[in-house]
TORTOR-965139 format. One record per residue (C-alpha): residue number from 1; x, y, z. Coordinates in Angstrom, 3 decimals. Example, Ala and Ser with C-alpha at 12.3 -4.5 7.8 and 13.67 -1.06 7.14 Angstrom:
! residues 2
    k        c1        c2        c3
    1    12.300    -4.500     7.800
    2    13.670    -1.060     7.140
! end
This chain:
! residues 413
    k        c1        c2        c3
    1    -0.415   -35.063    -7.080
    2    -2.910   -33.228    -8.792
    3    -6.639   -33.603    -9.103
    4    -8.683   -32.946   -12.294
    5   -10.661   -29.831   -12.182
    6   -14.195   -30.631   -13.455
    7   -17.662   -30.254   -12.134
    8   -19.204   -33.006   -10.913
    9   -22.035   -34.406   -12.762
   10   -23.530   -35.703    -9.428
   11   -24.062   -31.862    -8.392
   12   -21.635   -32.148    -5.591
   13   -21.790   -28.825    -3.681
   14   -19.095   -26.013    -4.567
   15   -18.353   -26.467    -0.963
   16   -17.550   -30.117    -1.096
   17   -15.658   -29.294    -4.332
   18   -13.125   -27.023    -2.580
   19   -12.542   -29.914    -0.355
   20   -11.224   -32.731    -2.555
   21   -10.001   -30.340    -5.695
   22    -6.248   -28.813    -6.292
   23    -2.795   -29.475    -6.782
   24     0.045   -30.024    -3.950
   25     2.328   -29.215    -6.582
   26     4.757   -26.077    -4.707
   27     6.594   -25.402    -7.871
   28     3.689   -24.851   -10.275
   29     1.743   -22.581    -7.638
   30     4.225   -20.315    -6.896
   31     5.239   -19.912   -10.985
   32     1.774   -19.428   -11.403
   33     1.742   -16.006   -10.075
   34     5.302   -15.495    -9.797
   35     5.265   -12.125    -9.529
   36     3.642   -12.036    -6.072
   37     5.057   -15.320    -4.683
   38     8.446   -14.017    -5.371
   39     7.771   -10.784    -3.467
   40     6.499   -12.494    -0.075
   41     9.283   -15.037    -0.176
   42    11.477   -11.889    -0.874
   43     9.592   -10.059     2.145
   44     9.777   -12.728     4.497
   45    13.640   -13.167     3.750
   46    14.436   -10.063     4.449
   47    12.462    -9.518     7.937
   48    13.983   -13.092     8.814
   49    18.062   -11.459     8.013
   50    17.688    -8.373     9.897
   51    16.580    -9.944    12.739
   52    19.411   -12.059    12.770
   53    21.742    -9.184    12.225
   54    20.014    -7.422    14.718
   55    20.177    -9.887    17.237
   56    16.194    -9.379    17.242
   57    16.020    -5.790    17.738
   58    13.948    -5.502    14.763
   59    11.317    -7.815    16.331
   60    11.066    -6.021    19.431
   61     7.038    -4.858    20.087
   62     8.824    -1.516    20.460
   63    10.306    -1.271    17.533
   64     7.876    -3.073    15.293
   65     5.907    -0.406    16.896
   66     7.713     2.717    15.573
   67     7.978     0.986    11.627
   68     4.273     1.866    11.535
   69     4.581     4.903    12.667
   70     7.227     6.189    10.866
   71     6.255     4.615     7.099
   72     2.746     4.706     7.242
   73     2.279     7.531     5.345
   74     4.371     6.052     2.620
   75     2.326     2.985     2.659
   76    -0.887     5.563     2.034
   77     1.028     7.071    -0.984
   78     1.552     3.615    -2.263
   79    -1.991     2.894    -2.469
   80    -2.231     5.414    -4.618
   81     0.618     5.484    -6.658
   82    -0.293     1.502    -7.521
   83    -3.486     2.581    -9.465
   84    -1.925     5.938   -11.057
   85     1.127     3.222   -12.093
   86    -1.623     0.406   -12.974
   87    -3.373     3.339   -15.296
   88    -0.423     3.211   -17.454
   89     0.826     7.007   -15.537
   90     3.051     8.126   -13.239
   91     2.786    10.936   -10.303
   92     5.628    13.027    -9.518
   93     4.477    15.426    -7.093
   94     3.201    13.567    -4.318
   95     5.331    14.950    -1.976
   96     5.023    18.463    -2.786
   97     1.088    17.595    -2.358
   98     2.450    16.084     1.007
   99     4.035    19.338     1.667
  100     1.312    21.800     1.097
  101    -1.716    20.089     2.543
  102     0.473    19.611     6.052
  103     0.982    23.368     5.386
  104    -2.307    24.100     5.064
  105    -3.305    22.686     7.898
  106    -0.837    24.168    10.280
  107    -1.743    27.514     8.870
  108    -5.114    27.066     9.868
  109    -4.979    24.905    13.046
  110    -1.846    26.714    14.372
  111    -1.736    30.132    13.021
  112    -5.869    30.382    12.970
  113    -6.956    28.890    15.879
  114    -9.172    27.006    14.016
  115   -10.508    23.097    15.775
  116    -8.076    19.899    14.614
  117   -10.707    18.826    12.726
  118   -10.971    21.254    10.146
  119    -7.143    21.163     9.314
  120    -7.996    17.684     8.256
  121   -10.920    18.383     6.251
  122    -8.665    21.428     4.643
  123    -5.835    19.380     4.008
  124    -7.864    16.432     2.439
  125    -9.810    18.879     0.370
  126    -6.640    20.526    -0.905
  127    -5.539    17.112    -1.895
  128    -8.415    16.613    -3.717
  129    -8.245    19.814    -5.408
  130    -5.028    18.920    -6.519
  131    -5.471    15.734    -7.944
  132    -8.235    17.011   -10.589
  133    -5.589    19.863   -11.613
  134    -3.503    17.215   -12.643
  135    -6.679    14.811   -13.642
  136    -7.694    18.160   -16.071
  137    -4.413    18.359   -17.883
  138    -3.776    14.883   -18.182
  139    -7.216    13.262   -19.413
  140    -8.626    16.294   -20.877
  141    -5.964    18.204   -22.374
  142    -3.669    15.321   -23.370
  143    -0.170    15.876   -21.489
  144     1.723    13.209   -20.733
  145     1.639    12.510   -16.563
  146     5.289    12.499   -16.376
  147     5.018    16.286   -17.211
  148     2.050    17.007   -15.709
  149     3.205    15.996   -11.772
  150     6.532    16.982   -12.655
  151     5.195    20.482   -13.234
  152     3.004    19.603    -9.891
  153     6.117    18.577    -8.015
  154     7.573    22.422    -8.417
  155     4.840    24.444    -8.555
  156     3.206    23.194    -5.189
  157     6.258    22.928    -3.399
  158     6.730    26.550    -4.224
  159     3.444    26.927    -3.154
  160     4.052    25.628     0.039
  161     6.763    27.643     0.973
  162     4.365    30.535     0.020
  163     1.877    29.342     2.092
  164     4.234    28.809     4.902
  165     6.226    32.144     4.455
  166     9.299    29.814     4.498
  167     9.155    29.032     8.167
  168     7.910    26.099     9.886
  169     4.810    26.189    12.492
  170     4.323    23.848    15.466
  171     2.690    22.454    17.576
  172    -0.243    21.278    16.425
  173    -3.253    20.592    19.283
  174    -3.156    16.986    20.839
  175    -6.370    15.787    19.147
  176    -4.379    16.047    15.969
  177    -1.135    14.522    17.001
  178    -3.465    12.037    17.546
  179    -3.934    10.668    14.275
  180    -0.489     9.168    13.804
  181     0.690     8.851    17.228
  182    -2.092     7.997    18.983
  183    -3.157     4.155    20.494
  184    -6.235     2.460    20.777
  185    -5.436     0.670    24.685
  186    -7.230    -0.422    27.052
  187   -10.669    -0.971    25.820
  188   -11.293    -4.379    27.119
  189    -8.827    -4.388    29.811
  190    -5.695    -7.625    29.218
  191    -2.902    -8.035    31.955
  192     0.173    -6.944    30.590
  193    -0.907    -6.354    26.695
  194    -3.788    -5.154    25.453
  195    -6.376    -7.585    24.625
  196    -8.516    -5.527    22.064
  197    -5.806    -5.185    19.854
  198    -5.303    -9.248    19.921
  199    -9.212    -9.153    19.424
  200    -9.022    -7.238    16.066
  201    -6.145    -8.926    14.757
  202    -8.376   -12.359    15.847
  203   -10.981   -11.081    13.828
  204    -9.121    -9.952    10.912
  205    -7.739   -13.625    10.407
  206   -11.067   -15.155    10.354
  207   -12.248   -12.064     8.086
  208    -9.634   -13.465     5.772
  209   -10.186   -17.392     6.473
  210   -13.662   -16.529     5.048
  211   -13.046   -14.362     2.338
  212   -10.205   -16.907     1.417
  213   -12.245   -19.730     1.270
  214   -15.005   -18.240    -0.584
  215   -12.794   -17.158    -3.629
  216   -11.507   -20.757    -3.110
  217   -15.000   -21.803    -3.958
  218   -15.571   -19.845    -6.913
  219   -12.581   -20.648    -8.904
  220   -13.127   -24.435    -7.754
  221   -16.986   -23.774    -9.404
  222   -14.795   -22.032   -12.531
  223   -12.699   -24.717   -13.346
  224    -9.562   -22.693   -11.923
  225    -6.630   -24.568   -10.789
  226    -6.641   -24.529    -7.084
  227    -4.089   -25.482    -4.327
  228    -4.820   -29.118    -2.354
  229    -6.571   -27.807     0.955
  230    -4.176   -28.871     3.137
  231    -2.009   -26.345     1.762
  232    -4.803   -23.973     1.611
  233    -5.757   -24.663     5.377
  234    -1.406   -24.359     5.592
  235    -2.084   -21.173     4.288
  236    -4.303   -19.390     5.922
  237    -2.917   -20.949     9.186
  238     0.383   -19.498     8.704
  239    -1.365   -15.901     7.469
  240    -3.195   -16.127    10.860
  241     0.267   -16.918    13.467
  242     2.031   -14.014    11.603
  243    -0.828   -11.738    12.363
  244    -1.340   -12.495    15.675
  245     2.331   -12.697    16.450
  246     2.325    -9.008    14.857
  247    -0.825    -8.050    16.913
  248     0.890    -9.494    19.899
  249     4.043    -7.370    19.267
  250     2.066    -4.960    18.863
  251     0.044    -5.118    22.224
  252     2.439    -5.843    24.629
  253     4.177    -2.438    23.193
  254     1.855     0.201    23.260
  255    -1.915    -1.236    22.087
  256    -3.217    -0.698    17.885
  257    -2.017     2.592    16.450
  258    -4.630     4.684    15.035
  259    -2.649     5.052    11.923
  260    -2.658     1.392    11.685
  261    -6.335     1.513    11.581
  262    -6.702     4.377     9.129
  263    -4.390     2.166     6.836
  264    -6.199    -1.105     7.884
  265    -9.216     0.585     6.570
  266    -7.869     1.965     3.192
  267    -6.437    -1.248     2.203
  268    -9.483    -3.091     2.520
  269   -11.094    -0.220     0.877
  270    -9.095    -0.079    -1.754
  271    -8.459    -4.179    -2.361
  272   -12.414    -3.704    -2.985
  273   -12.245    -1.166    -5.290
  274    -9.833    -2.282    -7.172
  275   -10.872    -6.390    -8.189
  276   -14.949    -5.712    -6.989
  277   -15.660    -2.338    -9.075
  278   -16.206    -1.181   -12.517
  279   -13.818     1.586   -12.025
  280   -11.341    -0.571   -10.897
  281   -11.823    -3.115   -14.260
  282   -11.552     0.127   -16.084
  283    -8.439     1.317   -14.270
  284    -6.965    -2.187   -15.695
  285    -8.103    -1.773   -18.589
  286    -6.970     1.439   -19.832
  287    -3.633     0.570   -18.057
  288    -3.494    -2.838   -19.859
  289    -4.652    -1.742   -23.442
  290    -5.630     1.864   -24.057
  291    -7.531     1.718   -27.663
  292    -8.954    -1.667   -26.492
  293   -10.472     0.151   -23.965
  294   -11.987     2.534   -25.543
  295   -13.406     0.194   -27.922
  296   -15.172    -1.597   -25.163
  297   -16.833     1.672   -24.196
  298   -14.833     2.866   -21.495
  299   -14.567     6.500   -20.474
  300   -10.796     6.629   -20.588
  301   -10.868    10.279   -19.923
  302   -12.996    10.078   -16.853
  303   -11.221     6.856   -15.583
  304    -8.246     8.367   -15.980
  305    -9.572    12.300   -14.334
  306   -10.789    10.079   -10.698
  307    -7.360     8.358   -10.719
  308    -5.238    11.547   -10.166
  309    -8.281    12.851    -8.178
  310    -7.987    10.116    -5.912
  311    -3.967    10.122    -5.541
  312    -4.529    13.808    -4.509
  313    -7.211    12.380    -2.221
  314    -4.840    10.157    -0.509
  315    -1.782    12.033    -0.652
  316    -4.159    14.836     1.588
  317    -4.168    12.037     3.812
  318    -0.495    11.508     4.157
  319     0.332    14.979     4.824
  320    -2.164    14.854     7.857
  321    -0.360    11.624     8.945
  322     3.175    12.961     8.164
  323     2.349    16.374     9.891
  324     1.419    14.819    12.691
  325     3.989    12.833    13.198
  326     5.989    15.492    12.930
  327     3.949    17.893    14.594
  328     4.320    20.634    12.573
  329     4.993    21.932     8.961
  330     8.162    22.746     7.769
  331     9.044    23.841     3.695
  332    10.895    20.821     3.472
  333     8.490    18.186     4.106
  334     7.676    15.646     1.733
  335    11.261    15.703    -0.191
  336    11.459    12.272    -2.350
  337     8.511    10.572    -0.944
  338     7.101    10.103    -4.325
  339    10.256     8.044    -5.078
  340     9.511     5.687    -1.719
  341     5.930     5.502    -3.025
  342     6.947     4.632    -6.828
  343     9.512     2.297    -5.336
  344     6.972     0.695    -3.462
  345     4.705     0.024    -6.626
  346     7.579    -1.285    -8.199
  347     8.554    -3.536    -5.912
  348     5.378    -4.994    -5.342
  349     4.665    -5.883    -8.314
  350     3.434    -3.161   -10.669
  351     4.706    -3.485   -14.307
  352     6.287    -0.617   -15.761
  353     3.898    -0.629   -19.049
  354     0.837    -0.490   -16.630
  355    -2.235    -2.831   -16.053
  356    -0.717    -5.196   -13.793
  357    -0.167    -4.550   -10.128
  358    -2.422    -5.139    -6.503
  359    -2.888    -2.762    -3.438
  360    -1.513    -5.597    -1.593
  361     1.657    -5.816    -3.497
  362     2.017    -2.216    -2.824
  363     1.378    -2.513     0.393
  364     4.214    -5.244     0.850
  365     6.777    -3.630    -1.616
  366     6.458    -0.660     0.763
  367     6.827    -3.094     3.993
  368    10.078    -4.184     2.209
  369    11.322    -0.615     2.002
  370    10.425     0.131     5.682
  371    12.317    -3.168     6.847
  372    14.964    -2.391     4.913
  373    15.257     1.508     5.986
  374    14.478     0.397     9.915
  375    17.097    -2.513     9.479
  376    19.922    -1.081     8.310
  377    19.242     2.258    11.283
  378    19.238    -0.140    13.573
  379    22.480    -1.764    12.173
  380    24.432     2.324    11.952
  381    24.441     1.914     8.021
  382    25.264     5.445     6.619
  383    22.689     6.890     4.893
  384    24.125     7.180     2.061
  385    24.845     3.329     1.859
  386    20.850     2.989     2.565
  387    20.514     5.003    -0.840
  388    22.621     2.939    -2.613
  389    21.056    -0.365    -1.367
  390    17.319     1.047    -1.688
  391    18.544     1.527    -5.795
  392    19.786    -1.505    -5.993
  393    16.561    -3.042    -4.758
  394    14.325    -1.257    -7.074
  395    16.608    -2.148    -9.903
  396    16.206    -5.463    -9.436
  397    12.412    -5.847    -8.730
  398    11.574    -3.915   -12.448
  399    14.202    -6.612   -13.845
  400    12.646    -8.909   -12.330
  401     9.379    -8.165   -13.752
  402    11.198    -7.866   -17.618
  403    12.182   -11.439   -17.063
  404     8.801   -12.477   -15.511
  405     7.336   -10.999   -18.721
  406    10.059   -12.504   -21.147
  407     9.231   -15.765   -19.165
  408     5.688   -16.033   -19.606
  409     5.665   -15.726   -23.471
  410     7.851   -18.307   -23.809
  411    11.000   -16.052   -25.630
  412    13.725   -16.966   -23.321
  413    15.320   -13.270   -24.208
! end
């Protein structure tokens, strides 16, 4: 049953409103934004069959543990490659960037001596450095991306094998293993998990109940169609038991990852950017319809200069992350994670043409990958078949959103 959206002559409250106004129609919310229903339902599907084939291995706090430590650096290059993709481009050389700003950290922190800290800074600011050489050549001189970071993709990895004098260094100091295998534990004490991490994850729900329910408001006070609230109070309830049941995994294992709250923090970062900032309405524009864009007086150039400048900014922060994972630099590191980070775009609901995509459907699109990658280890897939399966995936998610298009003007082909 569904109610009429109007605003009520009385003056009822927008608060009120949200109270008595949507539809309890399923079907038409999830066509609505089919896009990102589909990939949740497809998310949730697949964490629900590999932990039956796994006979809940895949559930365990341990290893729900070690997904976020192994692919969160690949969820940081998503964020990234979402707005490059949403900007109507494409980066290439991500993991070459990945590469050489782990190498110049090692360099420094290893073979100079130098404090943790600065390795980061170095690393970051290499990133950064990188991202307006390929900002320069794309916005300012005219070449297309594709050529641009494909360029980028061999000339820094050579670079990093210069920098590295084709050898790999280790160890790097604790304080910067730190950053992604270190654990917040222990802060406010818990008997057999670790209640601060079940405090955050508390806190994050109603952070979300709130924000939720605000937006809920304002497209109520819009005239936007709504869900009923009981399925918006469904909603939010169910968000809430899957974090905590997450948080609980997660602190009965080892406590919160730091990496998990360097990503926490980008994501809502980023998610503001994004939908709350002129850049990112620009970044949607220019992605969505270039000349349009400029007509409306946006600084394509410039728009499109701080998006490569800010994938180099966050691919610096992946190659801290991956080199401390790995703790060390090697010439090798970094080979085809800009295809895991494209993939994860993809999957998540970027379109191919550019201005449609979210740094939450990123952000799940690369959750799907890391399932699927974690799953089928656990299971003694070859690699190879992983490959295949991982292609087959990404196939279908751009087809997907071909049909989705087809679909919503009406053409049926």
């Amino acid at each position: 049953m569904t109610s009429t959206l109007k605003r009520d002559p009385a003056g009822e409250s927008g608060a009120a409103a949200a109270l008595h106004t949507g539809t309890s129609n399923l079907r038409t919310l999830l066509t609505r934004n089919l896009r990102q229903s589909g990939i949740v339902v497809a998310f949730v599907a697949i964490v629900a069959l590999f932990a039956v084939l796994t006979d809940g291995v895949s559930l365990s706090p341990g290893n729900i543990t070690n997904i976020v430590l192994q692919y969160s650096y690949i969820l940081v290059l998503a964020i990234g490659m979402v707005i490059v993709i949403v900007g109507g481009h494409i980066d290439l050389s991500v993991g070459s960037v990945v590469a050489l700003t782990g190498a110049i950290a090692a360099v420094l922190v290893i073979g100079g001596g130098l404090p943790w800290w600065v390795g980061i800074a170095a690393a970051v600011g290499t990133g950064v450095l990188v991202g307006a050489w390929h900002g320069f050549w794309v916005a300012y001189v005219g070449i297309p991306a594709f050529i641009v970071t494909l360029a980028g993709m061999l000339l820094f990895r050579g670079l990093t094998l210069q920098v590295l004098g084709n050898i790999s260094l280790s160890p790097f100091p604790a304080e910067y293993q730190m950053v992604a295998g270190g654990f917040v534990n222990g802060l406010i004490g818990g008997q057999g998990f670790d209640a601060f991490t079940v405090l955050i994850a508390a806190l994050g729900v109603a952070g979300y109940a709130a924000y939720a329910y605000r937006s809920r408001i304002a497209k109520v006070l819009d005239l936007q169609q709504v869900e009923s609230f009981p399925l918006f109070a469904c909603r939010i309830a169910l968000v809430g038991v899957v974090v905590l049941a997450f948080a609980w995994q997660l602190a009965t294992s080892r406590g919160l990852p730091v990496v998990l709250v360097i990503l926490s923090v980008l994501v809502l970062v980023y998610g503001l950017v994004t939908r709350r900032t002129v850049f990112g309405r620009h970044v949607y524009a220019i992605g969505g319809n270039l000349a349009a864009a400029r007509l409306s007086g946006v600084k394509a150039r410039a728009v499109t200069f701080w998006i490569f400048v800010n994938m180099g900014f966050l691919a610096g922060i992946a190659g801290v992350i991956y080199s401390a994972r790995s703790n060390g630099a090697q010439p090798a590191a970094g080979t085809m994670f800009e295809l895991d980070a494209i993939a994860a775009a993809f999957i998540g609901g970027a379109a191919v043409t550019g201005g449609v995509g979210t740094v939450v459907g990123a952000l799940v699109g690369g959750l799907i990958m890391a399932v699927m990658s974690n799953g089928m280890q656990l299971m003694g897939v070859d690699q190879s078949m992983q490959s295949v399966v991982k292609g087959l995936v990404l196939l279908l998610a751009v087809a997907f959103d071909v049909w989705n298009k087809r679909r919503a003007r009406g053409t049926g082909s």
